[in-house]
C-alpha positions as CSV (number, residue, x, y, z in Angstrom):
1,X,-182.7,-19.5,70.2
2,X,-179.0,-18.8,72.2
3,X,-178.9,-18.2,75.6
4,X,-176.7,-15.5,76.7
5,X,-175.4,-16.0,80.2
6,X,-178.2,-18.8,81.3
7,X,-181.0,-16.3,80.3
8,X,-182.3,-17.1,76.9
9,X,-182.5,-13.9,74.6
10,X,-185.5,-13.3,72.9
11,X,-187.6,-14.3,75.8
12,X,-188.1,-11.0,77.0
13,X,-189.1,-9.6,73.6
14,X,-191.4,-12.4,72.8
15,X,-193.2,-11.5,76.4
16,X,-193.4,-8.3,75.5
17,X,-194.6,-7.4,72.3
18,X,-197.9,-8.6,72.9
19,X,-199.1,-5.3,72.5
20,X,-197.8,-2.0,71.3
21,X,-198.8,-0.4,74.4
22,X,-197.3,-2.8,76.4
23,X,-193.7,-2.8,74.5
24,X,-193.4,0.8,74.1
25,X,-193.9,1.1,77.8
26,X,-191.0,-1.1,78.8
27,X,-188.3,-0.2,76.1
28,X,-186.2,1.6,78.8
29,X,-186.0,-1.7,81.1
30,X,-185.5,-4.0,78.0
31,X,-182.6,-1.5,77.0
32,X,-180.9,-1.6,80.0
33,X,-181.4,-5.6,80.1
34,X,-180.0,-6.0,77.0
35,X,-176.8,-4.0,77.8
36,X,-176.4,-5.3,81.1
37,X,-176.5,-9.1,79.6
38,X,-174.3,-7.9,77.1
39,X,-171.9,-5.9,79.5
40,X,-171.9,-8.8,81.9
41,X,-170.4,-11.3,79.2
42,X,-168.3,-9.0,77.4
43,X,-170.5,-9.8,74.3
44,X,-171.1,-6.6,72.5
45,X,-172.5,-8.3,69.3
46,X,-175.5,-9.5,71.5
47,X,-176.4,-5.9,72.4
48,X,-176.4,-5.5,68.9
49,X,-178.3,-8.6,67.5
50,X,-180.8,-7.7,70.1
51,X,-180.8,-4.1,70.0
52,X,-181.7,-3.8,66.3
53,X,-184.1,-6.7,66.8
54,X,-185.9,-4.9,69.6
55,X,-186.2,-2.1,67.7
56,X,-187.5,-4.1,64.5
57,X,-190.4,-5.5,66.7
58,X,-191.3,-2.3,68.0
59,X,-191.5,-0.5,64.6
60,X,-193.8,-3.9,63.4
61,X,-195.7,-3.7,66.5
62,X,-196.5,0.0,65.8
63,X,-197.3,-0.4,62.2
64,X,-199.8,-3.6,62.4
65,X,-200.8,-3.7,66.1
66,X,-202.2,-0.3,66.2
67,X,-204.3,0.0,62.8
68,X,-207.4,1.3,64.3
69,X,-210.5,-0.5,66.2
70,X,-210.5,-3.7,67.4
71,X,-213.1,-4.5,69.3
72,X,-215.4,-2.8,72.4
73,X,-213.2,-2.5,75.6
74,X,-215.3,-3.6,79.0
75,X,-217.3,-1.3,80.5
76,X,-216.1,-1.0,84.1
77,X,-219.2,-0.3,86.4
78,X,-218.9,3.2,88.9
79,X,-215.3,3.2,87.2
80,X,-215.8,4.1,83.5
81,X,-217.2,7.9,82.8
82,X,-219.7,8.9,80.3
83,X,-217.5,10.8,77.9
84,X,-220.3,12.9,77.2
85,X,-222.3,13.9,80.5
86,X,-219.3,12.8,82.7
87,X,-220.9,10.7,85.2
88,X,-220.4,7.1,86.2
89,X,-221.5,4.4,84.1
90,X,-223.7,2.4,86.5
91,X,-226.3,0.5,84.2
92,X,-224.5,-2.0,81.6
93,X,-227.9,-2.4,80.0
94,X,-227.6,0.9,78.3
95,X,-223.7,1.7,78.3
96,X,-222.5,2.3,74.8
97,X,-218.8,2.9,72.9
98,X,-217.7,4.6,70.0
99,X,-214.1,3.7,68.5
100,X,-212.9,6.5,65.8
101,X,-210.9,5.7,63.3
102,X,-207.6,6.5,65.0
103,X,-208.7,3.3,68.1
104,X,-209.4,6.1,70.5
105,X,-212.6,4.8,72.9
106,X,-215.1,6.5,74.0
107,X,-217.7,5.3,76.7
108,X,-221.3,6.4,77.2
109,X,-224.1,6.2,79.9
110,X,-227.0,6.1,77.8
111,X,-228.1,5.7,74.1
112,X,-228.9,9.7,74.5
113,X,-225.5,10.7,75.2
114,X,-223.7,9.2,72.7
115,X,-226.4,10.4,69.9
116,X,-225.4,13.8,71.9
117,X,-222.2,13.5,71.1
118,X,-222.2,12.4,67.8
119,X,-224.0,14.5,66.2
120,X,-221.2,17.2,67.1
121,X,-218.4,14.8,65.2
122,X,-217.3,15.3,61.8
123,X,-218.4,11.8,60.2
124,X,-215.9,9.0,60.9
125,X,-215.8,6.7,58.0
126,X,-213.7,3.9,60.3
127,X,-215.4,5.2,63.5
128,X,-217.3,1.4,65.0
129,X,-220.5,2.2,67.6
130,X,-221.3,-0.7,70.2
131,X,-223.8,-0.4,72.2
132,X,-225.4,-3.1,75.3
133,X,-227.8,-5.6,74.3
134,X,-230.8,-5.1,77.4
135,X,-231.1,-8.6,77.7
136,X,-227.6,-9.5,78.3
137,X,-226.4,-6.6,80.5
138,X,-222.3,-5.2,79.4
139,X,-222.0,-7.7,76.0
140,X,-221.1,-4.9,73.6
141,X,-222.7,-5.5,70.3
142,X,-222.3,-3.5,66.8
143,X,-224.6,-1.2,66.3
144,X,-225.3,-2.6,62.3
145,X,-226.0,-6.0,64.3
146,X,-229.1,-4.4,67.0
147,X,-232.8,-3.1,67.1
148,X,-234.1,-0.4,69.1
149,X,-237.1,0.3,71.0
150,X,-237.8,3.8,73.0
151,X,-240.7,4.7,75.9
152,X,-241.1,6.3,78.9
153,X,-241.4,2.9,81.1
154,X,-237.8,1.8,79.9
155,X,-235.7,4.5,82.4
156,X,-232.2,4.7,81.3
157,X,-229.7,6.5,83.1
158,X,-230.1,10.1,80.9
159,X,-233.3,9.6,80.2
160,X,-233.0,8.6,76.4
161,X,-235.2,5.5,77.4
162,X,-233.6,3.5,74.4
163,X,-232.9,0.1,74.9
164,X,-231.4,-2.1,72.6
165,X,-231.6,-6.0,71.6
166,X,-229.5,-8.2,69.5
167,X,-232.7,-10.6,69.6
168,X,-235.7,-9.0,67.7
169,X,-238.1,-11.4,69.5
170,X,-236.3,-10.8,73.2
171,X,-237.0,-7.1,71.8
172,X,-241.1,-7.9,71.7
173,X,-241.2,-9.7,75.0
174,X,-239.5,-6.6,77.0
175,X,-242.1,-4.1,74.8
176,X,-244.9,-6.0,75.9
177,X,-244.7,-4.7,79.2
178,X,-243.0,-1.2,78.2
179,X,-245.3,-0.6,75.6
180,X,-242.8,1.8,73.4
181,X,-242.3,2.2,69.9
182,X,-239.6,0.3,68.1
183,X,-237.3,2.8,66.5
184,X,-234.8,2.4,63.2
185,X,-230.7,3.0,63.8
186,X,-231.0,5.3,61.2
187,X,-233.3,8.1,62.9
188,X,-231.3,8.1,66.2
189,X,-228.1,8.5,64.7
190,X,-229.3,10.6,62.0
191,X,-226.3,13.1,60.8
């Protein structure tokens, strides 16, 4: 790698390419690093080099670093909405995410609100649902990977009282006291 004027020149690019987000957001400053190191040592050819290489990244960035879901995003408690009844998230136990296709995220309260609101989408082939496990309060998990149980003595936020498990026997131990019907994935997100 050269160094041009003491500062070495792809170290700012390597920094921050990290993310798409985070590159497209600083082209500006990066420009007007590049020129200024440029400018300051009369060395037009590195404004160039770098320029073009900048520019390279950011298309490759775009292209491969935003190709849909990849992964839940935290749920921030009392700071994340409900997309569908617009109030806080305060319960991690029954917070829930959907990612479409295109990696737009959407957070939800309760089990109740996201059936709510996706029974009013057009079916999302790449669409990914996450949803809490009850026993281990905020850990996202995919919906394919969870088991469901419903009753009145499980409270969540909207009132879906649906809680979900990873674990089918942690699932048993909480219904002995709840007493509510295990449900199958299929009948609350039925389409």
């Amino acid at each position: 790698m050269e160094s041009c004027g003491g500062v070495k020149a792809w170290t700012p690019l390597v920094e921050m390419c990290l993310t798409a987000d985070a590159y497209i957001s600083t082209i500006p400053f990066l420009m007007a690093r590049i020129i200024n190191i440029g400018i300051a040592n009369s060395d037009t050819s590195y404004i160039t080099t770098t320029g073009l290489a900048m520019i390279g990244i950011a298309l490759f960035s775009l292209l491969f670093g935003a190709c849909g879901p990849s992964g839940p995003e935290p749920i921030e408690v009392h700071k994340d909405l409900c997309h569908h009844c617009k109030m806080n998230i305060a319960d991690t136990r029954f917070a829930a995410e959907l990612i479409t296709g295109k990696g737009r995220v959407y957070k939800f309260d309760d089990v109740l609100c996201l059936q709510a609101y996706v029974s009013d989408l057009v079916a999302d082939p790449k669409a990914e649902v996450y949803i809490c496990d009850y026993a281990d309060p905020g850990h996202l998990t995919p919906l394919d990977s969870l088991v469901f149980v419903q009753g009145d003595a499980i409270q969540s936020p909207m009132r879906g009282n649906i809680a979900a498990f990873r674990d089918e026997k942690q699932l048993q131990e909480y219904n002995e006291v709840w007493k509510g019907i295990q449900i199958d994935r299929g009948i609350i997100f039925a389409q």
